[in-house]
NUMIMI-126517 format. One record per residue (C-alpha): residue number from 0; residue in three letters; x, y negated, z. Coordinates in pm, 1 decimal. Example, Ala and Ser with C-alpha at 12.3 -4.5 7.8 and 13.67 -1.06 7.14 Angstrom:
// residues 2
0	ALA	1230.0	450.0	780.0
1	SER	1367.0	106.0	714.0
END
This chain:
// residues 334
0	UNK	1729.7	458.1	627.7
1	UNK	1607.0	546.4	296.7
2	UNK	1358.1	260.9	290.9
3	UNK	1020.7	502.8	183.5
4	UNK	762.3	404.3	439.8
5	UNK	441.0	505.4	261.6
6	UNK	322.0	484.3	-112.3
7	UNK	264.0	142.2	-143.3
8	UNK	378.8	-160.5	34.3
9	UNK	372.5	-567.1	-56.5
10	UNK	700.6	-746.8	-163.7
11	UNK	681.9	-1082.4	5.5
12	UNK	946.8	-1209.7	-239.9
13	UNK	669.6	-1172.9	-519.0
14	UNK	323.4	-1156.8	-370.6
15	UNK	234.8	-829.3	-500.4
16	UNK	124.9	-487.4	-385.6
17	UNK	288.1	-212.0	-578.3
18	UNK	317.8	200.7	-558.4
19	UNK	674.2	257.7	-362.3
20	UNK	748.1	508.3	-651.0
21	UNK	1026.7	334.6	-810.1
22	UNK	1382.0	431.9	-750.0
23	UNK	1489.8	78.3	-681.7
24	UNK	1284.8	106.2	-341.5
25	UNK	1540.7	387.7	-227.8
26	UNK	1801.7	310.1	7.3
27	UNK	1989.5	597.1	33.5
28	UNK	2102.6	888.3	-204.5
29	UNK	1891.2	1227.3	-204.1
30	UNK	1944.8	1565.9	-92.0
31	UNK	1887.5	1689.3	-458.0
32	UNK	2159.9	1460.8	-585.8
33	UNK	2388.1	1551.0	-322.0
34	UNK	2401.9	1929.7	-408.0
35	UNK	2391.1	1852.4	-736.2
36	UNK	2692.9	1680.0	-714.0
37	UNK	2815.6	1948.7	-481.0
38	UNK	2819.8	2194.0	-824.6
39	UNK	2408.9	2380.8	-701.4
40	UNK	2209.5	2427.6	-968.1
41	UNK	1894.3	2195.6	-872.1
42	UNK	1513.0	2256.0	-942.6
43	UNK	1239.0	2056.7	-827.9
44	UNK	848.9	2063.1	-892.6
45	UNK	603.9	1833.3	-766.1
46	UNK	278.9	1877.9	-789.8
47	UNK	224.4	1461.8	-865.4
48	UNK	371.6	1264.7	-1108.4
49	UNK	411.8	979.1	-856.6
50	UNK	697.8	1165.5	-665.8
51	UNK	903.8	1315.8	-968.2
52	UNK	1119.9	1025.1	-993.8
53	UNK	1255.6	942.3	-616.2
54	UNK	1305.6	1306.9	-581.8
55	UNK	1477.1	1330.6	-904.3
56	UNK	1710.1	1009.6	-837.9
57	UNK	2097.4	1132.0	-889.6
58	UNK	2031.7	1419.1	-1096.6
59	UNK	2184.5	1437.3	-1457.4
60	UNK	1909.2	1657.4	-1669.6
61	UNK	2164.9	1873.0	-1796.9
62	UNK	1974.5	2189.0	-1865.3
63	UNK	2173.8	2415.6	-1662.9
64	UNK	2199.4	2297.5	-1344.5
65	UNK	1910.6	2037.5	-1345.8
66	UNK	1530.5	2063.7	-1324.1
67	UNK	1277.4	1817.2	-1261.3
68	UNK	890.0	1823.8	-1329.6
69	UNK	568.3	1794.4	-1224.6
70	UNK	250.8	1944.5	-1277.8
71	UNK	83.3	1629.6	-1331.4
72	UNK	236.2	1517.1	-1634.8
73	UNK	434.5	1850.4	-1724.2
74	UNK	392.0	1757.8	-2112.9
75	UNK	626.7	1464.3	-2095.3
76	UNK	858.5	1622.6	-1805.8
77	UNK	1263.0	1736.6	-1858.7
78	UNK	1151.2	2098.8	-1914.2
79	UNK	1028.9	1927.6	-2260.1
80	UNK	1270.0	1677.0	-2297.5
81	UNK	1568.0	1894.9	-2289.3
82	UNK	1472.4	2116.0	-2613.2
83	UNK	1230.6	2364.7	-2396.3
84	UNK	831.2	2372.4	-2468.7
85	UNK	604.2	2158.8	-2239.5
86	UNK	623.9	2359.2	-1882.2
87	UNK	209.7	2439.4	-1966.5
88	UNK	362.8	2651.3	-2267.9
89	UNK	615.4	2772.7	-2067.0
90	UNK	460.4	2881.8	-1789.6
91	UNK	138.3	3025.7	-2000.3
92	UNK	-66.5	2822.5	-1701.3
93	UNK	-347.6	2546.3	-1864.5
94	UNK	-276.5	2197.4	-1747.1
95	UNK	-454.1	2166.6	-1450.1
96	UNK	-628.7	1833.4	-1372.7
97	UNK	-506.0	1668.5	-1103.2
98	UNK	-812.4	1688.6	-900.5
99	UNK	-765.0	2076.3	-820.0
100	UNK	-615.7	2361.5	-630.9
101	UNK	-471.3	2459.9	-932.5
102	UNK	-215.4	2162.5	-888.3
103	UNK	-36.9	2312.9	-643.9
104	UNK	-82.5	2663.9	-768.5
105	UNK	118.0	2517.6	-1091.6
106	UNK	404.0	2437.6	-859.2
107	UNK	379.0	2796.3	-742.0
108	UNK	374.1	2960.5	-1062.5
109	UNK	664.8	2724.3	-1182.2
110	UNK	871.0	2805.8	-867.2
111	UNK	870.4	3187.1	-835.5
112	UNK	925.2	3202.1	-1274.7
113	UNK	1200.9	2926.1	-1176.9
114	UNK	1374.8	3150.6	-927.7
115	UNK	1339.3	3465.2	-1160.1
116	UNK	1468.7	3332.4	-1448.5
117	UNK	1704.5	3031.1	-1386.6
118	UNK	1820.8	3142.6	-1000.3
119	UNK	1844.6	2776.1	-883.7
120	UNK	2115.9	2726.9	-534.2
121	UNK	1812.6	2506.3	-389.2
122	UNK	1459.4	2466.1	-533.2
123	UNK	1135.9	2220.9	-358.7
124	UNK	793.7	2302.4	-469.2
125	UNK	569.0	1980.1	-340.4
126	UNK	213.5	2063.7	-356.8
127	UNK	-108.3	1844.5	-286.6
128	UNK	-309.4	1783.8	8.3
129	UNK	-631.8	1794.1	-242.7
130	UNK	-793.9	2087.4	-99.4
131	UNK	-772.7	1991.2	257.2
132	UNK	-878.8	1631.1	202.7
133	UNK	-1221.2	1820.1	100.0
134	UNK	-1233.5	2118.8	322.4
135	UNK	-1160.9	2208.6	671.1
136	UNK	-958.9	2550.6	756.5
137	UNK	-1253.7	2766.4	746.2
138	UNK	-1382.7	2658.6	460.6
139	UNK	-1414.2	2943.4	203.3
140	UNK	-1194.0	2686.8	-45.9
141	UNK	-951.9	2598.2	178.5
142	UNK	-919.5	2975.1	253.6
143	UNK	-877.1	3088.8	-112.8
144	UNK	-573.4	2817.1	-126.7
145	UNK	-399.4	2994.5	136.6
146	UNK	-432.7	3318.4	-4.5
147	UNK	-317.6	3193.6	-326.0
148	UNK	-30.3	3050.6	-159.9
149	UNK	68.7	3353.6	58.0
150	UNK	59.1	3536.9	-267.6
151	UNK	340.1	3303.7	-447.0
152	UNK	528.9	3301.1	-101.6
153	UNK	557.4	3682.9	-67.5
154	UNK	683.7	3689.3	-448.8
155	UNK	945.4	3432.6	-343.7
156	UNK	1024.6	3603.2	-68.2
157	UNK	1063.4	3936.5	-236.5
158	UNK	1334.3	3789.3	-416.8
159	UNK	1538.0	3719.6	-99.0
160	UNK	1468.8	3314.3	-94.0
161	UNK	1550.8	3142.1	186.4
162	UNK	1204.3	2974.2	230.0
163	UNK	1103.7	2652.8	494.6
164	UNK	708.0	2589.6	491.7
165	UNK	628.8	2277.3	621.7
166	UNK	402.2	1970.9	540.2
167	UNK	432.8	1609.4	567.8
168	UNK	98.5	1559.3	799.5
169	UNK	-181.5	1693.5	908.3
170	UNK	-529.1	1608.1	829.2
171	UNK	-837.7	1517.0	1096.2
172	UNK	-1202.0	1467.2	1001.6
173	UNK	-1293.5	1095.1	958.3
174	UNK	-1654.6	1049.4	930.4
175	UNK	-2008.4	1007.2	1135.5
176	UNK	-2250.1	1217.8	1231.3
177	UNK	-2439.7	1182.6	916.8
178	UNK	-2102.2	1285.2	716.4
179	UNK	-2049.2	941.4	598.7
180	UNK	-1696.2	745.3	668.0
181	UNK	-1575.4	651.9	983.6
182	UNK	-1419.3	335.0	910.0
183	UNK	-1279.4	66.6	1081.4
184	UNK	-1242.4	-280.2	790.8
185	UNK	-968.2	-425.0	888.9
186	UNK	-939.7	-673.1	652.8
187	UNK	-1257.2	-815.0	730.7
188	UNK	-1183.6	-879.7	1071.1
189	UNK	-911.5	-1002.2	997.5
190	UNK	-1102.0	-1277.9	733.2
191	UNK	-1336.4	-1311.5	1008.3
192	UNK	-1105.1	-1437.1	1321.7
193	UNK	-833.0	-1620.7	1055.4
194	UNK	-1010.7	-1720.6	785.6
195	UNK	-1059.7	-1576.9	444.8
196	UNK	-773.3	-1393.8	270.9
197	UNK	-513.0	-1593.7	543.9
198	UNK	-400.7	-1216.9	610.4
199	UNK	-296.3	-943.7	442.2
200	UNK	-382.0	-605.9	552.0
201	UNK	-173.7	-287.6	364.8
202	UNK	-274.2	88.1	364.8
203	UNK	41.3	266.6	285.9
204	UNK	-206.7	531.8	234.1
205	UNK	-223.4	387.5	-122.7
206	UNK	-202.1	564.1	-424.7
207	UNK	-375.3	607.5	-776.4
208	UNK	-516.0	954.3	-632.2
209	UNK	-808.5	778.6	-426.4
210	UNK	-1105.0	1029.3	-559.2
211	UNK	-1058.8	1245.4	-257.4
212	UNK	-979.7	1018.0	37.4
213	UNK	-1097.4	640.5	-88.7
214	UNK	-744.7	494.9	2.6
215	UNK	-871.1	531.7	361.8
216	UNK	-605.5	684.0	657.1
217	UNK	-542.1	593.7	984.1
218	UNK	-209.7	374.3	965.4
219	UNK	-231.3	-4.0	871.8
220	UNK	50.5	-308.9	858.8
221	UNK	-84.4	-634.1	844.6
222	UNK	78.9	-932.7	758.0
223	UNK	-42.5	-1255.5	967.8
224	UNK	-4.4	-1644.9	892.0
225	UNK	259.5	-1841.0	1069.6
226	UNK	207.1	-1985.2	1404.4
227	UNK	-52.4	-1665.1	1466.3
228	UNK	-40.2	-1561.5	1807.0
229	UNK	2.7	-1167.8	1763.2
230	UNK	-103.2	-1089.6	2120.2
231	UNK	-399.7	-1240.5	2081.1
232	UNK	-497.0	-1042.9	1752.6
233	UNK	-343.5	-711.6	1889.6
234	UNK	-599.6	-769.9	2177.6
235	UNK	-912.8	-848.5	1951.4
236	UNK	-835.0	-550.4	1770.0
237	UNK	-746.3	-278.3	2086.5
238	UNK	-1093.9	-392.8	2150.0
239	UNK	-1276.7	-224.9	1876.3
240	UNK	-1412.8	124.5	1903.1
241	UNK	-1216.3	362.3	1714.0
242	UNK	-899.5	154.2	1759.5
243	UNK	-573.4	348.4	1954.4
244	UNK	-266.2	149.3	1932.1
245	UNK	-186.5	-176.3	1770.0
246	UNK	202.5	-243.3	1757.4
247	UNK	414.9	-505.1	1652.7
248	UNK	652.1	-540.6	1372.1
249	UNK	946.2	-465.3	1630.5
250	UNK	759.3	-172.7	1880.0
251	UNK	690.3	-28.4	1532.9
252	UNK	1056.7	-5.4	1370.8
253	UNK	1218.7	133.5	1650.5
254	UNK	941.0	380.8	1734.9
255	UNK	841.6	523.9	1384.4
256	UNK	1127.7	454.9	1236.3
257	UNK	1014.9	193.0	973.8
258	UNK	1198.7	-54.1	716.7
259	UNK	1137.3	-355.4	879.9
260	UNK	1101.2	-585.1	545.1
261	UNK	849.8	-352.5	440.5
262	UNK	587.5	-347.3	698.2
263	UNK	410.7	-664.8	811.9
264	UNK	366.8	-847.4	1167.5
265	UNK	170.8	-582.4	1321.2
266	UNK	112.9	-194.9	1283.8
267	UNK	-262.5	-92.1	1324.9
268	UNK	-338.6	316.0	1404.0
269	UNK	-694.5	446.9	1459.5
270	UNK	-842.2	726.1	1643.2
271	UNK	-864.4	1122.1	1563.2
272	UNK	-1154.9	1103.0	1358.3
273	UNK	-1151.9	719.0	1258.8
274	UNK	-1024.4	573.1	944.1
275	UNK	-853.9	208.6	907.3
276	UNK	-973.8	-4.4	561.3
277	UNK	-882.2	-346.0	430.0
278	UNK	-1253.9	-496.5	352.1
279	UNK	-1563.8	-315.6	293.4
280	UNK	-1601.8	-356.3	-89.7
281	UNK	-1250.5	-281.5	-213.4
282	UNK	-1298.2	79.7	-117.7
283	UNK	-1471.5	295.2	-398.7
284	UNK	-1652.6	589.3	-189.0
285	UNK	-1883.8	700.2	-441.3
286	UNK	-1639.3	970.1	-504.1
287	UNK	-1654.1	1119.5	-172.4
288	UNK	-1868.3	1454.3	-251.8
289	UNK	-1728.8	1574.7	81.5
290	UNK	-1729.4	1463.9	462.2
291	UNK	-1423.3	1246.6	456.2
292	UNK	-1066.8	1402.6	592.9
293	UNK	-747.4	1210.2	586.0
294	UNK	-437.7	1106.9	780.9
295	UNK	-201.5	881.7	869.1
296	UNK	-217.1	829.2	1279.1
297	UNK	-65.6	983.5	1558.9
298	UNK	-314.8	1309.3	1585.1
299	UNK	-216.3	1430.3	1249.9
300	UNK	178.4	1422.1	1341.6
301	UNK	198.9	1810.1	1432.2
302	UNK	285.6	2027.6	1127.1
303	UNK	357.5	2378.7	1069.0
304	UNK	718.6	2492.0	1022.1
305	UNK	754.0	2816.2	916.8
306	UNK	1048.0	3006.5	820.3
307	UNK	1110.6	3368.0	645.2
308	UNK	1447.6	3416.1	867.6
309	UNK	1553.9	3417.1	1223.0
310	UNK	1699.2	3068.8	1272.3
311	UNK	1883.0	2942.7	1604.5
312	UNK	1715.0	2677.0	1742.8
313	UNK	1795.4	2472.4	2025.3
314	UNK	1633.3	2561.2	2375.4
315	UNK	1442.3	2277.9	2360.2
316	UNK	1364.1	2198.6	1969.5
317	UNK	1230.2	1870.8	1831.8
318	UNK	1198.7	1961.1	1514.7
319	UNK	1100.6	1751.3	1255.1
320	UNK	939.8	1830.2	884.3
321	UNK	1327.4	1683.1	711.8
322	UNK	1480.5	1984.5	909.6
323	UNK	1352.8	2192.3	669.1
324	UNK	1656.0	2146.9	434.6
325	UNK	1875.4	2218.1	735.1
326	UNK	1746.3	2506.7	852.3
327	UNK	1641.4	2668.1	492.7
328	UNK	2036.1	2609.5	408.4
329	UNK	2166.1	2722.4	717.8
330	UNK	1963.9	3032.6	667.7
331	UNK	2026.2	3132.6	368.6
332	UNK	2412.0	3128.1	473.8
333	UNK	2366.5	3405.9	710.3
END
């Protein structure tokens, strides 16, 4: 309904791939706007710059009942732009780079001074999934995150927040034996049964923050020529190890949920601990100081949801990560 299916996607009416980023790709009106225009005072903090404007979309930066940054790019966010010093300054927290825990422990500090000092109705802190793109849950760094996140959480909590932890995936191992990539190249198949570039293959995946995961998840679209028989392909490709489901365009709408003008004929998703690429040389892994973990498939659908009240929940919950806002609301009305 609200037409975000992934961070990037390809226009047919142009030809190009872009980022989804843009408010013109929204279809519907936000949460944020809503309760802004409901008379709540509003703060949001992402951790990337690439998600400050949808979220944003509807609100009117009017100082008092309106905040909207990120950690990213805090220098040039509304905390500035609205008379205040860049949220850095403000928050007496160096400007992380955006290759770090420290990211998300921006958002942190911003939220719990946010909530002390301007008492926002609703507030969404968005962190990154950095740290556990390099480091499984036992790793000593994945382990310091979490205690630096319990620590903002108890602060928040201490000052009676309503509070909904959730994520928006999970994250598998995706590599060999010998640590490198586990990677299936689409895109190259795809050249190789069709001809050269007579396909398209998309990893919604996408996004200028490749360092840590090389633009490689397990969730494809694919747009084929006309006249292409798509049982055929769907075939070739359930026949390649590390392969799990292929869809098409219509299995694929009704089932995940998808825009169908924004995904192409078919919908590709690998394995546990298998990643899906376009071709081989379009993906820069020299990056990759780590054993590669990512998402994007079916075994990284199960998320935590965590919340600091009692909540009713139906005898037979199917919760899903957007419930968050209902539940966090609904509790803090008790």
């Amino acid at each position: 309904m609200h037409g975000i299916c992934g961070n990037f996607l390809y226009d047919p009416d142009t030809g190009e791939e872009v980022m989804m980023n843009d408010i013109r790709f929204l279809r519907a009106p936000t949460l944020f706007g809503n309760f802004y225009h409901a008379g709540a005072k509003v703060a949001i903090v992402t951790a990337k710059d690439k998600l400050r404007a949808l979220l944003g979309a509807g609100l009117e930066f009017d100082q008092d009942r309106a905040r909207c940054f990120s950690a990213e790019k805090s220098d040039t966010s509304t905390v500035e732009t609205h008379g205040q010093e860049a949220a850095s300054k403000w928050l007496d927290f160096p400007q992380p780079d955006v290759y770090s825990a420290e990211l998300s422990e921006f958002v942190f500090v911003a939220g719990v001074k946010l909530l002390r000092e301007w008492q926002p109705d609703v507030m969404y802190l968005t962190t990154t999934d950095y740290v556990q793109h390099k480091y499984a849950p036992d790793d000593k760094q994945a382990q310091d995150f979490y205690e630096m996140f319990d620590k903002y959480l108890t602060e928040l909590d201490a000052m009676g927040a309503a509070i909904v932890v959730t994520a928006d995936h999970g994250m598998k191992p995706k590599h060999l034996a010998d640590k490198s990539p586990a990677v299936v190249y689409v895109q190259d198949l795809m050249d190789e049964w069709l001809g050269e570039a007579n396909a398209r293959v998309i990893l919604p995946i996408t996004d200028p923050y490749v360092v840590h995961h090389g633009a490689l998840g397990g969730f494809a679209t694919c747009y084929l020529p006309k006249n292409t028989s798509r049982s055929d392909i769907i075939a070739k490709l359930l026949r390649i190890e590390g392969i799990t489901h292929v869809y098409t365009k219509e299995v694929a709408i009704e089932m995940f949920q998808l825009p169908g003008d924004r995904i192409g004929d078919i919908v590709i998703i690998s394995g546990e601990n298998v990643c899906v690429g376009t071709s081989e040389h379009r993906h820069d892994l020299a990056a990759l100081n780590e054993p590669l973990r990512s998402h994007g498939g079916l075994t990284e659908q199960v998320v935590p949801f965590i919340c600091n009240r009692v909540i009713e929940l139906p005898s037979m919950p199917e919760l899903r990560n957007f419930d968050a806002f209902f539940y966090a609301t609904t509790a803090s009305a008790q």
